[in-house]
VOROKE-377794 format. One line per 10 residues: their letters; for each residue x negated, z negated, y negated of C-alpha. Coordinates in nm, 4 decimals, padded with zeros to 6 digits, always signed. Example, Ala and Ser with C-alpha at 12.3 -4.5 7.8 and 13.67 -1.06 7.14 Angstrom:
# VOROKE-377794
AS) -01.2300/-00.7800/+00.4500; -01.3670/-00.7140/+00.1060
# end
This chain:
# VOROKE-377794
XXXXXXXXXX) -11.5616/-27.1113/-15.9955; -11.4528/-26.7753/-16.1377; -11.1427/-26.6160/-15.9295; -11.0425/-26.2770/-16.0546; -10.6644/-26.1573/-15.9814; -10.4714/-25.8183/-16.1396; -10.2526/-25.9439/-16.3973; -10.1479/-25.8540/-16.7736; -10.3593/-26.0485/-17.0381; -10.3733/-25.9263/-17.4094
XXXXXXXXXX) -10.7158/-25.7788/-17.5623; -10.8024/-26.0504/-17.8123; -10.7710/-26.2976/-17.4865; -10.9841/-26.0697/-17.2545; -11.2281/-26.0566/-17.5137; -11.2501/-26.4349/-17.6242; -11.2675/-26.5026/-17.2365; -11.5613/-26.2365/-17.2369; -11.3687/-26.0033/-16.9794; -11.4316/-25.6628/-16.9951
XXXXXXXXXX) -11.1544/-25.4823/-17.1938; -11.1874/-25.1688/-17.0129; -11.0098/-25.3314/-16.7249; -10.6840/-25.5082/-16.6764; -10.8118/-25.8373/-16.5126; -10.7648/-26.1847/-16.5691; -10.9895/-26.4656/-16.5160; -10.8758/-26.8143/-16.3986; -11.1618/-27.0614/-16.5065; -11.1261/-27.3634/-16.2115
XXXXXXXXXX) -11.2473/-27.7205/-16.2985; -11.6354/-27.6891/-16.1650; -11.9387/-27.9730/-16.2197; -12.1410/-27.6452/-16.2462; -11.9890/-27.4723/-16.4519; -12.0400/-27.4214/-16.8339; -11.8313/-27.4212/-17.0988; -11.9185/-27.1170/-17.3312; -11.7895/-27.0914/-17.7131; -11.5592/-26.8179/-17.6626
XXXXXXXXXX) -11.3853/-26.9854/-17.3536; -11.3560/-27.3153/-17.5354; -11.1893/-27.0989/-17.8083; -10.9763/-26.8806/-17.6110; -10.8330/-27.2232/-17.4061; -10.7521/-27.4206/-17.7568; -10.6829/-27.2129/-18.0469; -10.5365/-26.9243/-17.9309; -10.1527/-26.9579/-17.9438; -10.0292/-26.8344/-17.5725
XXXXXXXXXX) -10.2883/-26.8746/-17.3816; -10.1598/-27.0958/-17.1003; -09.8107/-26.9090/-17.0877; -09.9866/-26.5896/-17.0240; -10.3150/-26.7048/-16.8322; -10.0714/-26.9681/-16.6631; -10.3021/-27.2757/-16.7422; -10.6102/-27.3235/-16.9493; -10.9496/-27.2131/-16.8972; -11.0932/-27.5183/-16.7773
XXXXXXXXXX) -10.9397/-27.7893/-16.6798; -11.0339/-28.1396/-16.8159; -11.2533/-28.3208/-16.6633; -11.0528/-28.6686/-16.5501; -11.0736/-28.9955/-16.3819; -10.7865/-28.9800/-16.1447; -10.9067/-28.9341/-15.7546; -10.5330/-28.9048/-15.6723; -10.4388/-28.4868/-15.6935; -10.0735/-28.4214/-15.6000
XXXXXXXXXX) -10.1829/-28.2665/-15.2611; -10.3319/-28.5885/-15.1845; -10.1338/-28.8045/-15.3102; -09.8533/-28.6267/-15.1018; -10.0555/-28.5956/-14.7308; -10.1610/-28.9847/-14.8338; -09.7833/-29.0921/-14.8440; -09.6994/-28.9104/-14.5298; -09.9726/-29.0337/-14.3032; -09.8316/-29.3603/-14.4328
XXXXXXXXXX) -09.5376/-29.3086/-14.2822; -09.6316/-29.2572/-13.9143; -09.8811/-29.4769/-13.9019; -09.8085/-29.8099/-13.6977; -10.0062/-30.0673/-13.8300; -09.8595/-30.3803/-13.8839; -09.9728/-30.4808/-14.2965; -09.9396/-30.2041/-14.6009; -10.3165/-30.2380/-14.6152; -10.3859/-30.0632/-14.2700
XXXXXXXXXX) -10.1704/-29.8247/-14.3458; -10.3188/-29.7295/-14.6173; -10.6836/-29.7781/-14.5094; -10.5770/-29.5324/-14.2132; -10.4340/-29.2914/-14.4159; -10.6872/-29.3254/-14.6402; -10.9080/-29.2244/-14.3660; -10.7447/-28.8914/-14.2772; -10.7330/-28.8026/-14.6481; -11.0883/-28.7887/-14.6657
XXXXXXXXXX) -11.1282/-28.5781/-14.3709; -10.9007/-28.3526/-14.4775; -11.0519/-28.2656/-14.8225; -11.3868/-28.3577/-14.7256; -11.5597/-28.1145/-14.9411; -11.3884/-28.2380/-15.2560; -11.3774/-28.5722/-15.4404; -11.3107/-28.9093/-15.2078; -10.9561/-29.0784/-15.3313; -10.9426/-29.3837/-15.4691
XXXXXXXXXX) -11.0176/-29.6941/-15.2681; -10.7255/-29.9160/-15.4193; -10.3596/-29.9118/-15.3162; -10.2566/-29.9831/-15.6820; -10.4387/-29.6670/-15.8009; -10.2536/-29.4595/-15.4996; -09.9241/-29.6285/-15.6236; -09.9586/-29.4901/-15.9911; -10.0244/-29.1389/-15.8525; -09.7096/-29.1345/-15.6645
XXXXXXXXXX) -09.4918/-29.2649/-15.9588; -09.6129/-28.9243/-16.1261; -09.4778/-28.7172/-15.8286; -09.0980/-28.6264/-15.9319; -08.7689/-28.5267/-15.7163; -08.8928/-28.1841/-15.8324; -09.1800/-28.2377/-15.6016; -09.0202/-28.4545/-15.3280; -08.7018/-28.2009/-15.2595; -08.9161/-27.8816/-15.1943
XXXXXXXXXX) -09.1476/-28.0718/-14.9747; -08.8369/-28.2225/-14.7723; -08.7136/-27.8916/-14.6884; -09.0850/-27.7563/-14.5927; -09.1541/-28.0691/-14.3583; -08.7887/-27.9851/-14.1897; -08.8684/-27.6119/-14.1589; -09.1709/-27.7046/-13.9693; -09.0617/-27.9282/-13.7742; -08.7910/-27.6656/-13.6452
XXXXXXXXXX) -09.1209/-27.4626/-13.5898; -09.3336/-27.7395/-13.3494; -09.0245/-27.8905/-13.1736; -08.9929/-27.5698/-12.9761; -08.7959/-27.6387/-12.6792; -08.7368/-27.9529/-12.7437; -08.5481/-27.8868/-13.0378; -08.2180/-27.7782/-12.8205; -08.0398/-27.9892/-12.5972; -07.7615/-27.8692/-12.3849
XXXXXXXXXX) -07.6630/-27.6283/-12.7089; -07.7108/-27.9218/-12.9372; -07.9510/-28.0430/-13.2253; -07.8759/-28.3836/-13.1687; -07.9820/-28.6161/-13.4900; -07.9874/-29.0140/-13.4328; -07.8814/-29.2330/-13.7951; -07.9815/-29.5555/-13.8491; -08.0403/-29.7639/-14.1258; -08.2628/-30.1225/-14.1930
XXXXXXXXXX) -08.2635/-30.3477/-14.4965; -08.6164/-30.4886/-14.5924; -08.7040/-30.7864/-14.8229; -08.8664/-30.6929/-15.1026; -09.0762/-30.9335/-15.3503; -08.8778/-31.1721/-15.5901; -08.9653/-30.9897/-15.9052; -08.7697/-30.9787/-16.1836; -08.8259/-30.5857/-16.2123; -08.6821/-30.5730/-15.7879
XXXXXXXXXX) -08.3996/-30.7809/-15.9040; -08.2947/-30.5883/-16.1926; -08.3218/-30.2671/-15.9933; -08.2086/-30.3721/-15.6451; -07.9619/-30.6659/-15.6920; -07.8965/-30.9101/-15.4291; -07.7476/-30.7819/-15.0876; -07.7013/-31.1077/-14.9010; -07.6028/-31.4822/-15.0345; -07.6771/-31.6401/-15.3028
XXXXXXXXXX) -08.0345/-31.7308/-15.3326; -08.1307/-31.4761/-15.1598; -08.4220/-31.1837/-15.2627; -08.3779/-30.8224/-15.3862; -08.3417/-30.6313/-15.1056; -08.4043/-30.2243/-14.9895; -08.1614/-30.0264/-14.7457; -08.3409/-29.7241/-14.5603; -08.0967/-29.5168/-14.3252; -08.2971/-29.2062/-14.1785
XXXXXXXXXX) -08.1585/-28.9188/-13.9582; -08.3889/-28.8812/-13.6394; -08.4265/-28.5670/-13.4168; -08.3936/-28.6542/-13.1174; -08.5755/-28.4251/-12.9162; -08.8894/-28.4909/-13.1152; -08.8199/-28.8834/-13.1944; -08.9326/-28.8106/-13.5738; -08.7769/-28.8120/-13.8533; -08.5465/-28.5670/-14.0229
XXXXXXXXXX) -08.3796/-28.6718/-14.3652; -08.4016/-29.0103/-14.5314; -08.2497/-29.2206/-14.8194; -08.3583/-29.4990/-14.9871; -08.1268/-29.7284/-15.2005; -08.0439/-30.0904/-15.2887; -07.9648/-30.3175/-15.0113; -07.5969/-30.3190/-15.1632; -07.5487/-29.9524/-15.0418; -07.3987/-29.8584/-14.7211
XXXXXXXXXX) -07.5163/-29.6530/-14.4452; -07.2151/-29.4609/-14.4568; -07.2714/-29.3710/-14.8280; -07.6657/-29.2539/-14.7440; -07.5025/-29.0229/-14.5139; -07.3541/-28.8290/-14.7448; -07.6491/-28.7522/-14.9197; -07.7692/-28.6477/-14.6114; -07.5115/-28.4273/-14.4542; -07.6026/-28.1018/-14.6653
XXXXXXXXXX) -07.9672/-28.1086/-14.4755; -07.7798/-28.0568/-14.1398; -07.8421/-27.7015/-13.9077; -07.6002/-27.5388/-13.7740; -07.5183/-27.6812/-13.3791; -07.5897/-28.0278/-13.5515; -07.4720/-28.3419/-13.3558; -07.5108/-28.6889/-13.4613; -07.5154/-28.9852/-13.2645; -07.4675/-29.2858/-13.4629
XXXXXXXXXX) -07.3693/-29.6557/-13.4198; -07.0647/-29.8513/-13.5163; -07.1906/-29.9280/-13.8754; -07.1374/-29.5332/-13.9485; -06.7824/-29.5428/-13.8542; -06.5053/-29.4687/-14.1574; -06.2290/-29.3058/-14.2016; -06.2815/-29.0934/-14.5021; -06.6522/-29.0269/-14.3574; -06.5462/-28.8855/-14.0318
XXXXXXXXXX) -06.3186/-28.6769/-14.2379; -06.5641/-28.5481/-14.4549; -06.7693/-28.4858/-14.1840; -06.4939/-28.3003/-13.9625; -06.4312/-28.1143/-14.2428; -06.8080/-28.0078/-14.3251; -06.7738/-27.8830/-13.9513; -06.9977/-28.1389/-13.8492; -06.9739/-28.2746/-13.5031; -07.0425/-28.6415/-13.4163
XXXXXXXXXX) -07.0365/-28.8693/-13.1213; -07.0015/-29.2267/-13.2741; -06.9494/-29.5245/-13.1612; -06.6236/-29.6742/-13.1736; -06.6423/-30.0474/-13.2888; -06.4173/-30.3830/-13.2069; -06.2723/-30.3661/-13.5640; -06.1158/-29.9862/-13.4654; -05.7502/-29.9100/-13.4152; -05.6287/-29.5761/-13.2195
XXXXXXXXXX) -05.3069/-29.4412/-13.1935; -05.2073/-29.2330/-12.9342; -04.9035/-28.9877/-12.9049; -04.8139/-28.9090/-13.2117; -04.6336/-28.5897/-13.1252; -04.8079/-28.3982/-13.3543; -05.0173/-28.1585/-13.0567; -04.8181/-27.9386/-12.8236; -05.0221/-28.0415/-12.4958; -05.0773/-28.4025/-12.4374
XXXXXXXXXX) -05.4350/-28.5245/-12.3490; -05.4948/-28.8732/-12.2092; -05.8781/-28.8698/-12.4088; -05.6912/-28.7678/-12.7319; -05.6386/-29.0262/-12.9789; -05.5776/-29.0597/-13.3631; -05.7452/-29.2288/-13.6525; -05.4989/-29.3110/-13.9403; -05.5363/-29.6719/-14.1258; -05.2214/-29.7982/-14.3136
XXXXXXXXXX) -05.4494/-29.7336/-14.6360; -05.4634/-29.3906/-14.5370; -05.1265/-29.2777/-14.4691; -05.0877/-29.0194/-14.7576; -05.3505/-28.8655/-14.5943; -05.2996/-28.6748/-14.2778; -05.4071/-28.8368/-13.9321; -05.7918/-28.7861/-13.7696; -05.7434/-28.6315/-13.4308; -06.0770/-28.7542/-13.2252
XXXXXXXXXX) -06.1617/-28.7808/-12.8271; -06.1939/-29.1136/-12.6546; -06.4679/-29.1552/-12.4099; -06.5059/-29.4853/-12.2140; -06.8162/-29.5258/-12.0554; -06.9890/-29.8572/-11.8648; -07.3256/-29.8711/-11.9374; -07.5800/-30.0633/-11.8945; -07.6935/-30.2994/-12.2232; -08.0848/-30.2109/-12.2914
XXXXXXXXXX) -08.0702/-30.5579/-12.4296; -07.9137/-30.7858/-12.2077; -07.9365/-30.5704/-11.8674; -07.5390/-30.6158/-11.7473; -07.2877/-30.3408/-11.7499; -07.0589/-30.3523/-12.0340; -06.7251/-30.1308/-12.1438; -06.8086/-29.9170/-12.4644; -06.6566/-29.6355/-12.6646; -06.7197/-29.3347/-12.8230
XXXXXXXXXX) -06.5127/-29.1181/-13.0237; -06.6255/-28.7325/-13.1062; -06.4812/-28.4457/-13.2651; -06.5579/-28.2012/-13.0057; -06.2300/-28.1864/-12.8289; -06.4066/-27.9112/-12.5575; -06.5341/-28.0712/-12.2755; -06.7103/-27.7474/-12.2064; -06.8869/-27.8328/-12.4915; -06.9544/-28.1247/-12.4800
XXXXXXXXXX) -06.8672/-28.3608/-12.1380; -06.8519/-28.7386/-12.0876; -07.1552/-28.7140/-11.8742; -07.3809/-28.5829/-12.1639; -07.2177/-28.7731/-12.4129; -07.3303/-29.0678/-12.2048; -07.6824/-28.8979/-12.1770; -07.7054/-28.8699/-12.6016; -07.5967/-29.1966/-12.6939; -07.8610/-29.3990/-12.4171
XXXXX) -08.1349/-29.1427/-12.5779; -08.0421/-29.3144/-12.9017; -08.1449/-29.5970/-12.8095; -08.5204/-29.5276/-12.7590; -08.5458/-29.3898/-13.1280
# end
């Protein structure tokens, strides 16, 4: 297949392609079973110094093996990733399946998981970042009104450790994250949107990593109007700082093992919601002024009504009240 496109190309190319000289035209020569490779092509493509700077790529393209493309390899790894199935091997025969409807009028994939698994070792962060940001762009685009709520983009975090296999190649690169004698394993903490239920940003790491520390990595990916709703294992002082200071606003979860302080004299109106993080390891550092809400909810896993807390850095109530607060945090707990 022979598509021609306006572009610069020197003579002696044109004419070792067999282009016409008279105009400025370049040819791009696409891998084809039909097509044939002529002496002046084959010429043009290897000897001539330049050619793939100026013609960006060569003539033809060599004829290979590999049933894994990039594109593929890419749409192959997502449909992965929302399908349910309960063993790696559905999920990939499912995906598999879409794959080939999708490109049905080229080349099937390969059948084997271990061939799939080579073709995504060649895809780079170069490849993965870009495509990030152009799943998040459209999902902004298909959430439509449920991308909004009450003036908010709320975004659920959570993170899950998963055994991996006792290799000596998982060990080396993973460590041990539990006792001793136990396996290699991975932490995954993902940033949900809410309105949508799918997910946003993600980060993968050793099980030895930290939710908290995946966060960061995560925060830049953020829109404006953000709010996340996390659990007690994001809780920290020098994260909630770092996220106050980003101008990111959170509604967390306030856990057993957190100490307040109240009335510090250090705001001119006295609130009875307004409380102060500030651990004794912390004191050269200036305090963390947060809102208390106490709620009694109702446990989705045992059913009875239990006391909890949540402390956010949206002092307006206007903003945001205890009512939806409530509201956000039980929608976490369906994602």
């Amino acid at each position: 297949m022979i598509t021609i496109k306006e572009n610069r190309t020197s003579l002696p190319i044109r004419i070792l392609s067999r282009q016409n000289p008279k105009i400025y035209k370049e040819v791009y020569y696409v891998h084809n079973t039909h097509t044939t490779r002529n002496v002046c092509a084959y010429i043009s493509a290897n000897f001539i110094p330049g050619h793939e700077k100026i013609s960006y790529g060569p003539l033809f393209s060599e004829r290979t093996s590999a049933r894994w493309s990039g594109l593929r390899t890419i749409f192959q790894s997502l449909l992965m990733s929302y399908d349910d199935a309960a063993t790696l091997r559905d999920r990939f025969a499912h995906a598999r399946e879409g794959v080939v409807e999708m490109f049905s009028h080229q080349r099937r994939p390969g059948q084997t998981y271990q061939g799939f698994v080579k073709a995504r070792r060649r895809l780079t962060t170069a490849v993965a970042a870009p495509l990030q940001r152009h799943l998040q762009h459209q999902h902004q685009k298909l959430a439509g009104p449920f991308w909004q709520q009450d003036g908010w983009i709320p975004f659920a975090g959570d993170g899950s450790r998963f055994e991996m296999p006792r290799t000596k190649e998982n060990e080396d690169a993973f460590g041990c994250a539990g006792r001793n004698k136990t396996g290699p394993q991975l932490l995954l903490t993902v940033l949900y949107h809410m309105g949508t239920g799918l997910p946003w940003a993600w980060q993968c790491g050793p099980g030895t990593d930290s939710e908290r520390y995946h966060l960061r990595w995560m925060m830049d990916t953020l829109p404006p109007k953000a709010l996340l709703v996390l659990d007690a294992g994001f809780t920290g002082y020098e994260l909630m700082c770092d996220l106050d200071r980003c101008g990111i606003r959170f509604l967390i979860r306030a856990g057993a093992n957190m100490t307040f302080l109240r009335d510090l004299g250090l705001e001119v109106e006295q609130r009875g919601d307004i409380v102060w993080l500030w651990p004794g390891t912390h004191r050269r550092r200036p305090p963390l002024r947060l809102r208390l809400i106490q709620l009694e909810v109702i446990s989705p896993e045992t059913g009875q009504v239990e006391s909890m807390c949540l402390v956010t850095n949206v002092m307006d109530h206007h903003q945001l009240s205890d009512e939806q607060a409530e509201w956000f945090y039980q929608q976490r707990w369906g994602v």
